[in-house]
N, C-alpha and C positions, 0 to 999 in steps of 0.2 A: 398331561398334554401329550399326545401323539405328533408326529410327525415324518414325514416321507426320506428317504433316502435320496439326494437329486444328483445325474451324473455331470460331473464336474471334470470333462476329459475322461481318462482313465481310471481318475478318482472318483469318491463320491463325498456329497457334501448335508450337510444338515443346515436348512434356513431356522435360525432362529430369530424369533419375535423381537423386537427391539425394547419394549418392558423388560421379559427376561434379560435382556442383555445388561439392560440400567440397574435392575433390583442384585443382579451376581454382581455387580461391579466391574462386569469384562471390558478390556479396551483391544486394540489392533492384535494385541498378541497373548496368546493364554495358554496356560497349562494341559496337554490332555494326558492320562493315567489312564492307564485299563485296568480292572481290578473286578476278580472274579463275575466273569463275564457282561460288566459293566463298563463303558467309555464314559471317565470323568472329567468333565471340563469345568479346569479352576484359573482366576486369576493370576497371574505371574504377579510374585511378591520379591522384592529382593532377598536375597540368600542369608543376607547379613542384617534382614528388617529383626529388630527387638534386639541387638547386640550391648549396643551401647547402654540400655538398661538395663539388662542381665548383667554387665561389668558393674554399673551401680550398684544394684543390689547387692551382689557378691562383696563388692567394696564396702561397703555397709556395715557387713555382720564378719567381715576380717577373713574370708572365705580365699579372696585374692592372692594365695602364697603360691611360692611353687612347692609341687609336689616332692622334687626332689631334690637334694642341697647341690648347690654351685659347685662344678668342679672344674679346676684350673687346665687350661690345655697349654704346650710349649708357647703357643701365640700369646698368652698371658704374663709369661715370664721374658720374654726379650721386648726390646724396643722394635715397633715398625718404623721400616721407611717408603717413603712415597716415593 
């Protein structure tokens, strides 16, 4: 599908069809990337969408440890006070 350049002020804008807009799943705010000589426009996903089951899984199959062993710092050896 083609489409015109339209100026928007200083800017310029692209009308997009409202199909395409329903079929991307775009809403009021979206993603754009340029990427070899190409403007992508994607959905805004949250940063942290798929976290909570990637700890699952990882929790799963015992993957969950830390990398490196706990080591004690002076705040560990005295009492705090408030």
């Amino acid at each position: 599908m083609r489409a015109h350049l339209v100026r928007i002020g200083n800017s310029r804008g692209v009308r997009l069809p409202k199909p395409l807009i329903e079929q991307a799943g775009l809403t009021d705010v979206v993603e754009l990337i340029v990427r070899e000589g190409r403007i992508i426009i994607s959905r805004v996903s949250s940063r942290r969408a798929g976290w909570a089951e990637a700890a699952a899984r990882m929790r799963a199959r015992g993957a969950d440890r830390l990398l490196d062993p706990p080591t004690s710092t002076r705040f560990d050896n005295q009492e705090w006070e408030w």
